[in-house]
DSSP file (Angstrom, degrees, kcal/mol; ACC not computed):
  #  RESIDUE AA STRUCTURE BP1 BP2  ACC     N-H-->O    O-->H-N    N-H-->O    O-->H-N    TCO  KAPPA ALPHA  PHI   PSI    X-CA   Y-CA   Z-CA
    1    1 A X              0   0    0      0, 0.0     2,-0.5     0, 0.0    49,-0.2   0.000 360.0 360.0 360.0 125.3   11.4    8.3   -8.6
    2    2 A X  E     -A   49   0A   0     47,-2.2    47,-1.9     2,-0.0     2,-0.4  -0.870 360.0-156.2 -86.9 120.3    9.3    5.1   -9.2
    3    3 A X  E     -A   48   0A   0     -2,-0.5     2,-0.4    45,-0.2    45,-0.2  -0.729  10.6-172.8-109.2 144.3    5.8    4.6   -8.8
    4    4 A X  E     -A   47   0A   0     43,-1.7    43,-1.3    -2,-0.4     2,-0.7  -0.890  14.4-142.6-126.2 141.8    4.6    1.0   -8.3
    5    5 A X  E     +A   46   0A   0     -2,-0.4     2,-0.3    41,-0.2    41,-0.2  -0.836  18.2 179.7-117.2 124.8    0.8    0.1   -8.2
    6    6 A X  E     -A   45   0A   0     39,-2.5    39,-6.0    -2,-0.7     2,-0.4  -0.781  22.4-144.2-123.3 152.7   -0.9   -2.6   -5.7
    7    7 A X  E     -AB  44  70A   0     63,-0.6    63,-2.9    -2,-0.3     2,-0.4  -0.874  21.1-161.1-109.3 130.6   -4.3   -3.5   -5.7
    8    8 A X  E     -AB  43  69A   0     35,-4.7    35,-2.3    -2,-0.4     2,-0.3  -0.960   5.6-152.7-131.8 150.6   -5.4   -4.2   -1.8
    9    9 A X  E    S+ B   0  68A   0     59,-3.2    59,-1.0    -2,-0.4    33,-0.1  -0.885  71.8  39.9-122.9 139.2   -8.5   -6.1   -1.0
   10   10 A X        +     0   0    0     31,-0.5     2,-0.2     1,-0.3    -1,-0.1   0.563  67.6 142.5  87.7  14.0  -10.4   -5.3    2.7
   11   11 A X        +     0   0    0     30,-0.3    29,-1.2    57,-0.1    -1,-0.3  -0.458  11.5 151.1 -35.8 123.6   -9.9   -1.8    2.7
   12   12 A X        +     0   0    0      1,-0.2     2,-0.3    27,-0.2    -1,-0.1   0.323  53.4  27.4-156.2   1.0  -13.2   -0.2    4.3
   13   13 A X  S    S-     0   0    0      1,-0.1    -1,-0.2     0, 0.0     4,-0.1  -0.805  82.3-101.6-145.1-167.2  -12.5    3.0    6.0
   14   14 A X  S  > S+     0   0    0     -2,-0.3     4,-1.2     2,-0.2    -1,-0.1   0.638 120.8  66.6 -98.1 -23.0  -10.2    5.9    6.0
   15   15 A X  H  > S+     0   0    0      2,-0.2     4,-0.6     1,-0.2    -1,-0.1   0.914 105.6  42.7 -25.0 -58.7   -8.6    3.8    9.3
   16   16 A X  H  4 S+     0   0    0      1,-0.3     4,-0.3     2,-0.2    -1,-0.2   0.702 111.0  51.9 -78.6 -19.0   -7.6    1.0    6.9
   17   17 A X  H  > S+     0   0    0      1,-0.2     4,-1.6     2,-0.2     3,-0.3   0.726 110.0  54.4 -82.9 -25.4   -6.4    3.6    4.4
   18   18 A X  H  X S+     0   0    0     -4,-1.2     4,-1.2     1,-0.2    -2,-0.2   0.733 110.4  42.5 -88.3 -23.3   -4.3    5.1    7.5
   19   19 A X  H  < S+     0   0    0     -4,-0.6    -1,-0.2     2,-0.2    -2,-0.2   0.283 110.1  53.5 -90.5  -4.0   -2.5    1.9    8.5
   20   20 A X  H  > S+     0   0    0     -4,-0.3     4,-3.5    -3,-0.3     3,-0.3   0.612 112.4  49.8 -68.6 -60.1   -1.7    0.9    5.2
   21   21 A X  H  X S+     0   0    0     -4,-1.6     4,-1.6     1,-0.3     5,-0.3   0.936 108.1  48.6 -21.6 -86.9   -0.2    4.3    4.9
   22   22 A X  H  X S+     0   0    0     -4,-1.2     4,-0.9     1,-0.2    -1,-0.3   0.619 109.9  50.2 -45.1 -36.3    1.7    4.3    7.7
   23   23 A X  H  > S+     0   0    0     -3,-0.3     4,-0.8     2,-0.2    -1,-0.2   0.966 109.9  54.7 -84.4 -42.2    3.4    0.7    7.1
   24   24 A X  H  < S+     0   0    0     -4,-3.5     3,-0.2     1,-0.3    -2,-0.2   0.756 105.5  49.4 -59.9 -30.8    4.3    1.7    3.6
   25   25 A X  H  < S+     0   0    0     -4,-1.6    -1,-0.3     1,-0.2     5,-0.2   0.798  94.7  72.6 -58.1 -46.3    6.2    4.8    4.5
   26   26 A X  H  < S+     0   0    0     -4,-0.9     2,-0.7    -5,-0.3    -1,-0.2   0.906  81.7  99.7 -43.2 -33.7    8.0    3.1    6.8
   27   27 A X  S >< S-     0   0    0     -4,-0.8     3,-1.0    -3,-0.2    26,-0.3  -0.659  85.6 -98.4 -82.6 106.9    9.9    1.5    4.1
   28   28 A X  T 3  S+     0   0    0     -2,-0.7    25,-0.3     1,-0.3    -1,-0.1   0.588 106.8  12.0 -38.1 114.5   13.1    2.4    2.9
   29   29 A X  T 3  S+     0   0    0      1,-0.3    -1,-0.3    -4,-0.1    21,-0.2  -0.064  90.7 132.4 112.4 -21.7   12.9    4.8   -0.6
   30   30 A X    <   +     0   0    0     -3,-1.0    -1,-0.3    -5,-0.2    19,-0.2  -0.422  20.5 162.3 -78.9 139.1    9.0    5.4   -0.1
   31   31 A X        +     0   0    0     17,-1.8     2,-0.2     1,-0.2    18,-0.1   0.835  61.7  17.3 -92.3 -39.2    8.2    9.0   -0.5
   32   32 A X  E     -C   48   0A   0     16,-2.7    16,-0.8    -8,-0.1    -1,-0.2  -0.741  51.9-172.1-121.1 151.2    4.7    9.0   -1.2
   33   33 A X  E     +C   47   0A   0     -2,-0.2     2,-0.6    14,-0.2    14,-0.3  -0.604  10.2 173.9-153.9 103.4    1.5    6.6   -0.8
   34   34 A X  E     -C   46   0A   0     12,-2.6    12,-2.0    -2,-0.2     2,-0.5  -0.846   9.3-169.0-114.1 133.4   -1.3    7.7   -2.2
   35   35 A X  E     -C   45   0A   0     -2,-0.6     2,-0.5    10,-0.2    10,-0.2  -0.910  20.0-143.4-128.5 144.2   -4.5    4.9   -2.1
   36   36 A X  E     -C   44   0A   0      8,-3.2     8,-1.0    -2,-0.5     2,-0.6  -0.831  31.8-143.9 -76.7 121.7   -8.0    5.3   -4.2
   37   37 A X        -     0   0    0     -2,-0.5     2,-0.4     6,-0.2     5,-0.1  -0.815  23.3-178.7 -99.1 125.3  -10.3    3.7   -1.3
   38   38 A X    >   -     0   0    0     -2,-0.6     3,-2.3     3,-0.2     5,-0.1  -0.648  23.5-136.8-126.7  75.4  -13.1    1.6   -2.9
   39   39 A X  T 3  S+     0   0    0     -2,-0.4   -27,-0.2     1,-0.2     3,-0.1   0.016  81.8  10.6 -57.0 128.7  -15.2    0.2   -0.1
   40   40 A X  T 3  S+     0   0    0    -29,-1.2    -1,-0.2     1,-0.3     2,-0.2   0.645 125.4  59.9  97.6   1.4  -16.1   -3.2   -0.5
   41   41 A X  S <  S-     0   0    0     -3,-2.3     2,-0.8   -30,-0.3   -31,-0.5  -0.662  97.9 -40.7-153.9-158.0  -14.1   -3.6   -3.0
   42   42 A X        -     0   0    0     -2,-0.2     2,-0.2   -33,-0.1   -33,-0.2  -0.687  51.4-154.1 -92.4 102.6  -10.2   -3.6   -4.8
   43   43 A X  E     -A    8   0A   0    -35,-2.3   -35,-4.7    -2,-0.8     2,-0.4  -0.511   4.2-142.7 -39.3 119.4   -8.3   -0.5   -3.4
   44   44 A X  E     -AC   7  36A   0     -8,-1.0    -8,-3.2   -37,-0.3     2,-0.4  -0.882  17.6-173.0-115.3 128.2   -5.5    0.9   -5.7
   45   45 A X  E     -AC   6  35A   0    -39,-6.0   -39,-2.5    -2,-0.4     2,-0.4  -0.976   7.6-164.4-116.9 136.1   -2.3    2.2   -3.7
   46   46 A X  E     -AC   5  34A   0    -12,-2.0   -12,-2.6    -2,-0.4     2,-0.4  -0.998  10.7-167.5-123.7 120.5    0.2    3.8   -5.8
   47   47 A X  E     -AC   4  33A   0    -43,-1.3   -43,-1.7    -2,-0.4     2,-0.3  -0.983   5.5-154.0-123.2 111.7    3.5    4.0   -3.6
   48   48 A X  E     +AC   3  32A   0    -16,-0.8   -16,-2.7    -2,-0.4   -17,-1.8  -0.918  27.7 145.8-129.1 146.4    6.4    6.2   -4.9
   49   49 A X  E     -A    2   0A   0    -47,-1.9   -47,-2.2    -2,-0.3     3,-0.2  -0.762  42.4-126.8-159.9 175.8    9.9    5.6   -4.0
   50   50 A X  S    S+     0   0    0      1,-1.0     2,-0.2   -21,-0.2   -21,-0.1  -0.497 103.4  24.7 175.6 107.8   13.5    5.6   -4.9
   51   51 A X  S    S-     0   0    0    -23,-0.1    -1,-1.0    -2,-0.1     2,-0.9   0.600 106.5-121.5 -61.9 157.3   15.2    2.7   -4.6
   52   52 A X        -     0   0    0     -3,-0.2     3,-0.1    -2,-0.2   -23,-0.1  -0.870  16.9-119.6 -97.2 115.1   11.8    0.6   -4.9
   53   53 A X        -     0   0    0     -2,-0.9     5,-0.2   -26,-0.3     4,-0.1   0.077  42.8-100.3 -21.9 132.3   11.1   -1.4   -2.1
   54   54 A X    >>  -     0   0    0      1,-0.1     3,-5.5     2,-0.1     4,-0.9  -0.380  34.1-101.8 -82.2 151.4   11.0   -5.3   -3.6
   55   55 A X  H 3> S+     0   0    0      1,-0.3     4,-2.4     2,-0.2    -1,-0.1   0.725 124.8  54.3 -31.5 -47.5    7.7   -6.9   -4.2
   56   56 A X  H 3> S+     0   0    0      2,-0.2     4,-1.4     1,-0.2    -1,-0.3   0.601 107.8  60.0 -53.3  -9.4    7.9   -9.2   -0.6
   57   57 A X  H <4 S+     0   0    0     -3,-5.5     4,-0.4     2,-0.2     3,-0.3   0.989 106.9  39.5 -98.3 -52.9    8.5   -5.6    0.9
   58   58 A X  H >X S+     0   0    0     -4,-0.9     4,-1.5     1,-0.3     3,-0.9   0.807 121.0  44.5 -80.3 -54.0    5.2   -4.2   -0.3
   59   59 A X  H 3X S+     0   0    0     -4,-2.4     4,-1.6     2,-0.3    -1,-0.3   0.814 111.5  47.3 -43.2 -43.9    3.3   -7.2    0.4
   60   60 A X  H 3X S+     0   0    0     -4,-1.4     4,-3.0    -3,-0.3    -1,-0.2   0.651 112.8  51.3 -96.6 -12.1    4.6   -8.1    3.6
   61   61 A X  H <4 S+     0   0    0     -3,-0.9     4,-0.3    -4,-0.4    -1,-0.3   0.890 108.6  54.1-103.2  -2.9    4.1   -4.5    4.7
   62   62 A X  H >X S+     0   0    0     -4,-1.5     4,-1.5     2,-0.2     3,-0.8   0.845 111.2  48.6   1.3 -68.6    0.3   -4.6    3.3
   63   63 A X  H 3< S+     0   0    0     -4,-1.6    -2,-0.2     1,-0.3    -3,-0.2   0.834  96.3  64.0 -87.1 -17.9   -0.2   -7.5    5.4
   64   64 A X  T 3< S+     0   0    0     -4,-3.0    -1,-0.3     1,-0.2    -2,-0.2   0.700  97.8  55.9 -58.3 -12.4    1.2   -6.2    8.3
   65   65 A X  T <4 S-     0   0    0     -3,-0.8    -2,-0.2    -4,-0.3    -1,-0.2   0.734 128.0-107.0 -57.4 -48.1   -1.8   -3.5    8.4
   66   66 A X  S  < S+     0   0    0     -4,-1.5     2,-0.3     1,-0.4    -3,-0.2   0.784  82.7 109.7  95.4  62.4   -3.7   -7.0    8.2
   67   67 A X        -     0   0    0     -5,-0.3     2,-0.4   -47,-0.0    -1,-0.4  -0.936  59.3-102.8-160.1 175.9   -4.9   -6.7    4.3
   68   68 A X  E     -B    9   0A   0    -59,-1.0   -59,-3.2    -2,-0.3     2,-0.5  -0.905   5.9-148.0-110.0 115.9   -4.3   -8.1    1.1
   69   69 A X  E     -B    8   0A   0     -2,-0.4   -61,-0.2   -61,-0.2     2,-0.1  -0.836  27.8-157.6 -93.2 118.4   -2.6   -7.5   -2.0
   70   70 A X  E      B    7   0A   0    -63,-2.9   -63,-0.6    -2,-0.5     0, 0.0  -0.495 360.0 360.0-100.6 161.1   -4.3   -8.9   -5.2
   71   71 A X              0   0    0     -2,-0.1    -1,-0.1   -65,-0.1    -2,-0.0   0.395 360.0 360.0 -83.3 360.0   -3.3   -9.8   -8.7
């Protein structure tokens, strides 16, 4: 298993934390998704998988939630 860490920016409830959730699982290999909620501020998701999803995967399924993954 691999654990990958993204930082997501507009996170503000446990809602956003739940739709985030939900997209990441969806992707093929993820087992786990666990995210540190920092309202108002940069969210840390740590998403463990095997295979790990590629970087567009995790982004795109971020922004399908309708948030943002930061450097």
């Amino acid at each position: 298993m691999a654990q990958t860490t993204l930082k997501l920016e507009g996170l503000t409830c446990q809602g956003c934390v739940g739709s985030v959730t939900d997209e990441l699982q969806s992707l093929p290999g993820v087992t786990d998704v666990n995210i540190d909620l920092v309202n108002g501020g940069v969210s840390t998701a740590t998403v463990t998988s095997n295979p790990t999803p590629s970087t567009q995967q995790l982004h795109d399924a971020v922004a399908e939630a309708g948030y943002t993954v930061v450097d």
